[in-house]
VMD Tcl script that draws the C-alpha trace (Angstrom):
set ca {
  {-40.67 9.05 23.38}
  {-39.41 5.89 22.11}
  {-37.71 4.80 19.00}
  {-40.40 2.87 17.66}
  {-42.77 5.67 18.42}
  {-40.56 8.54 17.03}
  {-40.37 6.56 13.51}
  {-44.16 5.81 13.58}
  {-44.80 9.65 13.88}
  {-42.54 10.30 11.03}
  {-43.74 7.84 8.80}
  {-47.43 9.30 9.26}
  {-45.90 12.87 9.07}
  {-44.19 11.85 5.44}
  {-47.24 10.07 4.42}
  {-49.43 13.21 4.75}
  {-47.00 15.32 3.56}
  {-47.16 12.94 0.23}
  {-51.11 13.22 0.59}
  {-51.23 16.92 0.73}
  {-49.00 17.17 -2.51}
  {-51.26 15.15 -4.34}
  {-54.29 16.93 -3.58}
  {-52.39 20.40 -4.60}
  {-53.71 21.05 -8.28}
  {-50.93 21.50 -10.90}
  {-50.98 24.18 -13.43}
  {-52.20 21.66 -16.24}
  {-54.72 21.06 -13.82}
  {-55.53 24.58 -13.13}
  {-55.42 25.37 -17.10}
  {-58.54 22.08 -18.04}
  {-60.63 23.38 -15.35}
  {-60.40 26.55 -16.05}
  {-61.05 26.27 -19.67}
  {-63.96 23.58 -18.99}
  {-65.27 26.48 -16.94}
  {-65.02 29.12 -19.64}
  {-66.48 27.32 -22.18}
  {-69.70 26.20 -19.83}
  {-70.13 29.74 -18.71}
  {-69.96 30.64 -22.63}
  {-72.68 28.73 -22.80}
  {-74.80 29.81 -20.42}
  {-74.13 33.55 -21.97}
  {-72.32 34.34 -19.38}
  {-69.02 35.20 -20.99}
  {-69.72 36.40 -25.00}
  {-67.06 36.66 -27.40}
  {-63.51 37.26 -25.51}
  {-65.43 38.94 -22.73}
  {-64.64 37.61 -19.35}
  {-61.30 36.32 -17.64}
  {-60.31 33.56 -14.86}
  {-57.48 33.06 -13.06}
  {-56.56 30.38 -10.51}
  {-53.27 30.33 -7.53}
  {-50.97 27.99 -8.72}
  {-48.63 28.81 -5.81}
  {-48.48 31.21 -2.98}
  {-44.72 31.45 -2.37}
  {-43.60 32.67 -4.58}
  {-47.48 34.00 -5.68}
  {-48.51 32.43 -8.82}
  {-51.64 32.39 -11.25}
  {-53.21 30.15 -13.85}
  {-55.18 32.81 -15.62}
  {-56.74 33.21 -19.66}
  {-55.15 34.67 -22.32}
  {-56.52 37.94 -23.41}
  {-58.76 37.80 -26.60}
  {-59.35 34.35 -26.57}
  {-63.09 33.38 -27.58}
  {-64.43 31.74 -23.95}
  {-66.30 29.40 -26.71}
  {-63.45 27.58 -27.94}
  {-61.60 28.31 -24.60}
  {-58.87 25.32 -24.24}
  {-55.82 24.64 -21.55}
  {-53.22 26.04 -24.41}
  {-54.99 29.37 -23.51}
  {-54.48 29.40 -19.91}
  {-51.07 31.05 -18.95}
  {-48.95 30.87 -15.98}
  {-48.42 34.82 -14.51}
  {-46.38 36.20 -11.80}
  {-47.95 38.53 -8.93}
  {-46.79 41.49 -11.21}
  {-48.75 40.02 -14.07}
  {-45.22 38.91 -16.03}
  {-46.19 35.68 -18.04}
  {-43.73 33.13 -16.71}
  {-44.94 30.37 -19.17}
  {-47.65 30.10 -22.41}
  {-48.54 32.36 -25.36}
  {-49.96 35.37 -25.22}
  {-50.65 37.62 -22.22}
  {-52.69 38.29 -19.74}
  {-55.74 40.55 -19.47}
  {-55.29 44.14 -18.34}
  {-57.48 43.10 -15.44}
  {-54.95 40.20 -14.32}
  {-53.97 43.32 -11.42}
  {-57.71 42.67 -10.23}
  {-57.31 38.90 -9.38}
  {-54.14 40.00 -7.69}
  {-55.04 42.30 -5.43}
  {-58.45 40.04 -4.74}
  {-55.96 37.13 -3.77}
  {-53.85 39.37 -1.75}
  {-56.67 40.91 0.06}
  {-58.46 37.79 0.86}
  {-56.17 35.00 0.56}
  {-59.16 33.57 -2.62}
  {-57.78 30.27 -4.61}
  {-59.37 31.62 -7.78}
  {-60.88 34.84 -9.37}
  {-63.89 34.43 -12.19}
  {-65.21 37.28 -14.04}
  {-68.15 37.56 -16.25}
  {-70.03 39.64 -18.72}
  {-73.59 38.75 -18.59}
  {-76.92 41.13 -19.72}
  {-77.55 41.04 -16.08}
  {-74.50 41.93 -14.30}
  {-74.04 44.78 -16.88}
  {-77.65 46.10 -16.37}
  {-77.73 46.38 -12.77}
  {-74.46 47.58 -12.19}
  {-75.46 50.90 -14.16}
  {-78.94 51.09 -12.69}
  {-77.42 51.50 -9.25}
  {-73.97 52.78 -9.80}
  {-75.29 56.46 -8.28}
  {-76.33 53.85 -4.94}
  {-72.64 52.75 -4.85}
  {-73.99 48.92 -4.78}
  {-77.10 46.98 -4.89}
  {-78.32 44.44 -1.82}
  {-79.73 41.19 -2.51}
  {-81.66 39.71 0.41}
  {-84.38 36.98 1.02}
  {-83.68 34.39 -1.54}
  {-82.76 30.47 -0.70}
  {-80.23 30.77 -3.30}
  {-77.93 33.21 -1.27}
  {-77.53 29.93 1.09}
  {-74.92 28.65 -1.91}
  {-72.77 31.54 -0.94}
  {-69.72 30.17 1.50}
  {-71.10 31.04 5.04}
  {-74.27 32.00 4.42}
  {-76.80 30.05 6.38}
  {-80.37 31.54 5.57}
  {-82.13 32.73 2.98}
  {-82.71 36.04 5.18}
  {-78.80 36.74 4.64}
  {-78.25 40.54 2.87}
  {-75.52 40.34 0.36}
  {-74.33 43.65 -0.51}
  {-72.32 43.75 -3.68}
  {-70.63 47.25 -4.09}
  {-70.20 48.74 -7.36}
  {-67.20 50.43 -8.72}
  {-66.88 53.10 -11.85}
  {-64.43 51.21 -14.27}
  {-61.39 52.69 -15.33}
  {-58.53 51.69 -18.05}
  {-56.32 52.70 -15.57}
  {-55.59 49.01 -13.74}
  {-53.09 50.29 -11.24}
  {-55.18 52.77 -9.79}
  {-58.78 50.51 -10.32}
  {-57.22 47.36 -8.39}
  {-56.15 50.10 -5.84}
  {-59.72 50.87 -5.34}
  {-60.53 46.91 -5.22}
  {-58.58 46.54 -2.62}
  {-59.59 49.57 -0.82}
  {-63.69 48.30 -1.06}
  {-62.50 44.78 0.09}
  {-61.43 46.19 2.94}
  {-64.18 48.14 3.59}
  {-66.65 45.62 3.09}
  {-65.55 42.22 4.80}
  {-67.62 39.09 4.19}
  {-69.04 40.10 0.47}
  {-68.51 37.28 -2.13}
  {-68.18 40.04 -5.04}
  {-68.74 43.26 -6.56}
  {-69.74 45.04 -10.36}
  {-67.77 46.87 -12.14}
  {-70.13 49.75 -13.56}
  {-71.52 48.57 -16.76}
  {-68.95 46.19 -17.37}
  {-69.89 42.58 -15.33}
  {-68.94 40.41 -11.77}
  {-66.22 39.98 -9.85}
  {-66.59 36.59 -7.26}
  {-63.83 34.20 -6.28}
  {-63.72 31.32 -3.39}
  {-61.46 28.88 -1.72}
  {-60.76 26.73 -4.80}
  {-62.18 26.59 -8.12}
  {-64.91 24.72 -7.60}
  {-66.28 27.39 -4.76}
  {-65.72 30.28 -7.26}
  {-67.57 28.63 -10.03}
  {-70.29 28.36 -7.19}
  {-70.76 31.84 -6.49}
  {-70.89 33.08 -10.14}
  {-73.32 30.23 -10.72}
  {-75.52 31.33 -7.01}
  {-74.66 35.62 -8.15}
  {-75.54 35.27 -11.84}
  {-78.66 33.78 -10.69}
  {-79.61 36.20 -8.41}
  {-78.54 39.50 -10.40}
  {-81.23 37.95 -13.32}
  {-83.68 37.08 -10.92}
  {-83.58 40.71 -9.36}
  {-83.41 41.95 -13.01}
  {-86.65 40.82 -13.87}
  {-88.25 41.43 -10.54}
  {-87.81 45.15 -11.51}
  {-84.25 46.22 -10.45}
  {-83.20 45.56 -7.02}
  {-82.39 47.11 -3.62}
  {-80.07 49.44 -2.66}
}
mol new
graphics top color blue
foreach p $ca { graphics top sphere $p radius 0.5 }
foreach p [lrange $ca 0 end-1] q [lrange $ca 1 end] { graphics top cylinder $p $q radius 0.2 }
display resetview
């Protein structure tokens, strides 16, 4: 290779390199779109009161989050309520602390390699996870909006989201998170009984997809009489 090629390559090389870190979100970021996220799910009733938490990776080496602050109204949600958390859930900067739950979106990025982690709290998430809780998980099937889920091509797609008895105990609950993604590759969430959804996705945007395509769905089976199992 010549000279004049050799320095070509590795001013392209540098110049994507330079590319590639400015596409990377920053926590600040991370924290406005995660906030602007909480406060439009709020909205939609998604996410009452201080119900709800959200958590986006910052970094993976070493594995960081931009997650909400525990007992923060998703209403008035704001970036000064996001906080940056280690993979043990250790707040490494911000106020406050972490949900108990942070151990969930930790072992749902570790398990599937997911760029954020959204949970919500809505009527219908919390009425059909303890209608089929006994079934171990409810299947959706033959609805165009399953097609917003990330690899689904057809509306005859059947999108099985497991169901999990909550606990207080987060160690041995994200245990059993990990355990069911494992056992159940390709899902795009799961309930916890009585309690609300779990989805994630790539990036941000892609998670606030799937609650949007999920929280659609779980209502539109709610009214349709319940759902298959």
């Amino acid at each position: 290779m010549t000279k004049s090629k050799s320095l070509t390559r590795a001013r392209r090389n540098a110049t994507h390199a330079v590319l590639g870190n400015s596409r990377t979100p920053t926590f600040a970021h991370l924290a406005a779109e995660l906030a602007e996220i909480g406060r439009g799910f709020y909205a939609r009733g998604w996410v009452l009161g201080t119900s709800g938490n959200f958590s986006a990776v910052v970094s993976r080496d070493p594995l960081c989050f931009a997650i909400t602050s525990t007992g923060v109204d998703k209403g008035s949600l704001a970036a000064a309520h996001i906080l940056e958390m280690d993979d043990a859930a250790g707040v490494v900067r911000g106020n406050g602390r972490p949900s108990a739950e942070a151990l969930l979106h930790v072992a749902i990025v570790r398990g599937l390699g997911a760029g954020a982690v959204l949970h919500t709290h809505s009527v219908w998430s919390t009425y059909l996870s303890g209608k089929h809780a006994a079934q171990g998980g409810i299947a959706i099937e033959g609805y165009e909006m399953l097609k917003g889920l990330d690899g689904v091509p057809t509306h005859q797609h059947r999108e099985w989201l497991p169901i999990l008895e909550n606990s207080q105990d987060m160690e041995e609950l994200s245990a059993r998170v990990a355990t069911t993604l494992r056992q159940n590759p390709g899902i795009h969430g799961f309930l916890l009984r009585e309690h609300g959804l779990y989805t994630w996705g790539q990036n941000l945007p892609e998670a606030k997809r799937h609650v949007e395509i999920l929280e659609f769905l779980l209502e539109v089976v709610s009214r349709a009489g319940g759902g298959k199992v």
